[in-house]
N, C-alpha and C positions, 0 to 999 in steps of 0.2 A: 586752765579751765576746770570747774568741779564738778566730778562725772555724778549724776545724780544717781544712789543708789537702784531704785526701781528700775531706772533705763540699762543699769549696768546688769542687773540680775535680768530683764530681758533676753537680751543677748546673749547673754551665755547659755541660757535656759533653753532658749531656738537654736544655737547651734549644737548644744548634746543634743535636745530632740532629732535632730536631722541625721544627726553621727548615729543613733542609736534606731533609727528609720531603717540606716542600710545592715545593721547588724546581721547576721546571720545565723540560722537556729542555734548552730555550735557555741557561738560564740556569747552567749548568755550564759553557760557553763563554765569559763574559762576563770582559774581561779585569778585573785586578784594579790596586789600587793597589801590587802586591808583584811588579813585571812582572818577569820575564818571562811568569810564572804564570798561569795563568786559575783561575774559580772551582776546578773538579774539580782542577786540581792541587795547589791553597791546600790545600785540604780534604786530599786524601792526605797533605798535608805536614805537618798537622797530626794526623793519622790516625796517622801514625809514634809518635809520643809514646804510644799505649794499647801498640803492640806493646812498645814500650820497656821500659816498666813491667813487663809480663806478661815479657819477656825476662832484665829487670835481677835482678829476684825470684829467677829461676832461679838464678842465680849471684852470691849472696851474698860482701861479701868480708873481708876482714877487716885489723884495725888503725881507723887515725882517720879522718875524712873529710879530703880536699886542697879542698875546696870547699862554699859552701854555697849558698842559692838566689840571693846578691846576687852573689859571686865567681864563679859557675856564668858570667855575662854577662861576665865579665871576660876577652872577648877578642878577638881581632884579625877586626871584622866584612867585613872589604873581602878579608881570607885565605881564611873560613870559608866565604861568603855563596855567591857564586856554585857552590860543592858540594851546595849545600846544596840551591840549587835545580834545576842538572841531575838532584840527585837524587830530588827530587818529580818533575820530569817526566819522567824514565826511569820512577817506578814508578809513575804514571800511565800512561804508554802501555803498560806490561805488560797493565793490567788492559783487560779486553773493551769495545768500547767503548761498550755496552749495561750494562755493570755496574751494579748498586745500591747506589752507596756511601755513599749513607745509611743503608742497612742495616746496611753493614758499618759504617759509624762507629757505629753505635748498642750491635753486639753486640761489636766491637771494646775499645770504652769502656766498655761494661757488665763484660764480664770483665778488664778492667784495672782498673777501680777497687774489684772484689768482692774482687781479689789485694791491692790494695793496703789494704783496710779489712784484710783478715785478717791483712796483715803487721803494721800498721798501730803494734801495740802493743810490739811487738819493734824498729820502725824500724832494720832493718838498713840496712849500709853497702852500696851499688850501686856497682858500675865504670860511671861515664859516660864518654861522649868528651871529656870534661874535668877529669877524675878523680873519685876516690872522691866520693860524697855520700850524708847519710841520705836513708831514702825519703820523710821528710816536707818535707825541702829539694826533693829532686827533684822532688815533684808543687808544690810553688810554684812549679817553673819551670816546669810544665806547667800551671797556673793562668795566668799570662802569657800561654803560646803559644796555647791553646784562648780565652783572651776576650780579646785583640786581634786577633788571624785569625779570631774569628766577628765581630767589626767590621770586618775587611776584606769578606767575603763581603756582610755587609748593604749595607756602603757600595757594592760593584760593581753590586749588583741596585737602588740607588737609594736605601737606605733610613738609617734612623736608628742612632747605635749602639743596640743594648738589653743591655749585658750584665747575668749576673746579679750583684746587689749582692753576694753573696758569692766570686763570681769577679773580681769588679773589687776587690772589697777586699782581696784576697790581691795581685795584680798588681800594686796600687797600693803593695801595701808593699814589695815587690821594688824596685819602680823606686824608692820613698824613698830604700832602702838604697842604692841606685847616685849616688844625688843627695847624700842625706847630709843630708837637710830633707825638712819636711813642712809643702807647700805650703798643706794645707787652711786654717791659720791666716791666710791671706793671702788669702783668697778663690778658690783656684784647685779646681775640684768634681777630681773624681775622673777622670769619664772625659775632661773636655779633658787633665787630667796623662798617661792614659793614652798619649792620641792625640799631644801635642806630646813627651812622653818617648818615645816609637817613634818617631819622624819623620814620623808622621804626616800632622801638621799643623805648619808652623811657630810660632813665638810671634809676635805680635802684636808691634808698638812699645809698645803701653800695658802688657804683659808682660812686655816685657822692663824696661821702666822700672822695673816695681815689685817684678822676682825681682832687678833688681839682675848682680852678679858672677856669682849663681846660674845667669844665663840661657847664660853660657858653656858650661855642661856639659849643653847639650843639642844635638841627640838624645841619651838614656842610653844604649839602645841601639835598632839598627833590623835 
């Protein structure tokens, strides 16, 4: 059955909201495996993606897509990367330093994903900062960025990944597309694919033994 993007980025969206509900003051400080970033940055940076959405919708564009959710990743992360993060942390220090941003990611991601059900069926074409994409490519790659950065957040506070299966199964097939296999026939679950295809976690020697050539193209991307 084919998990339809929008429903998949749902649910991953409600369940960080909820995780990030019970947080604790501390615990928005706590540095991340995405450094320079602390949790409360992680989180805006991922927070970025619902304005996007609600943004991209506004301005519809027109002709074919230049991109889709596997070619969206196709690009130079050592260029991109460090903008990417002064810019979470500039728009983290914007906000108060009392803010609720769990709040805000809850109502944030609620009225981004209620814009993108209703576009939904039209899947218009979006201006990203990497070109044209339809809207249902583009919340694939917003399936990625919200349920591996709610496994960063878990992992800084201590804990286990938990993504949802339907957010992991969307991500998972992004990162396929980037690989060009699909590792599950080989014994490899989902969310270590997850975690060794981000940079996660490195591969193992018994891992690499057994993806072979495959092991070369990783990280997919980080």
């Amino acid at each position: 059955m084919t998990i339809e993007p929008v429903a998949a980025l749902a649910a991953e969206a409600e369940r960080t909201g909820a995780f990030l509900e019970d947080l604790g003051s501390n615990d928005w400080h706590l540095p991340t495996r995405c450094p320079p970033m602390n949790v409360r940055e992680l989180v805006v940076h991922a927070l970025r993606g619902a304005y996007r959405v609600l943004a991209f919708l506004e301005a519809p564009a027109d002709g074919q897509p230049e991109k889709d959710a596997v070619t969206y990743y196709r690009y130079d992360a050592r260029a991109v990367g460090p903008e990417v993060v002064e810019r979470a942390r500039a728009e983290s220090s914007k906000r108060a330093a009392d803010a609720d941003i769990a709040a805000e990611w809850r109502d944030a991601w609620t009225d981004a994903i209620h814009a993108a059900r209703a576009a939904s069926e039209d899947d218009p074409l979006l201006v990203s900062p990497f070109g044209t994409i339809r809207l249902r490519e583009y919340l694939r790659t917003r399936c990625v960025e919200v349920s591996v950065h709610a496994m960063d957040i878990r992992h800084a506070c201590g804990l286990e990944p938990n993504p949802t299966p339907e957010g992991l199964e969307v991500a998972c097939d992004v990162l396929r597309g980037l690989l060009g296999a699909d590792l599950r026939p080989l014994g490899v679950d989902d969310v270590r694919f997850a975690l060794t295809g981000t940079g996660r976690a490195p591969l193992t020697n018994a891992e690499r033994e057994k993806l072979g050539p495959l092991s070369d193209s990783f990280p997919l991307l980080q």
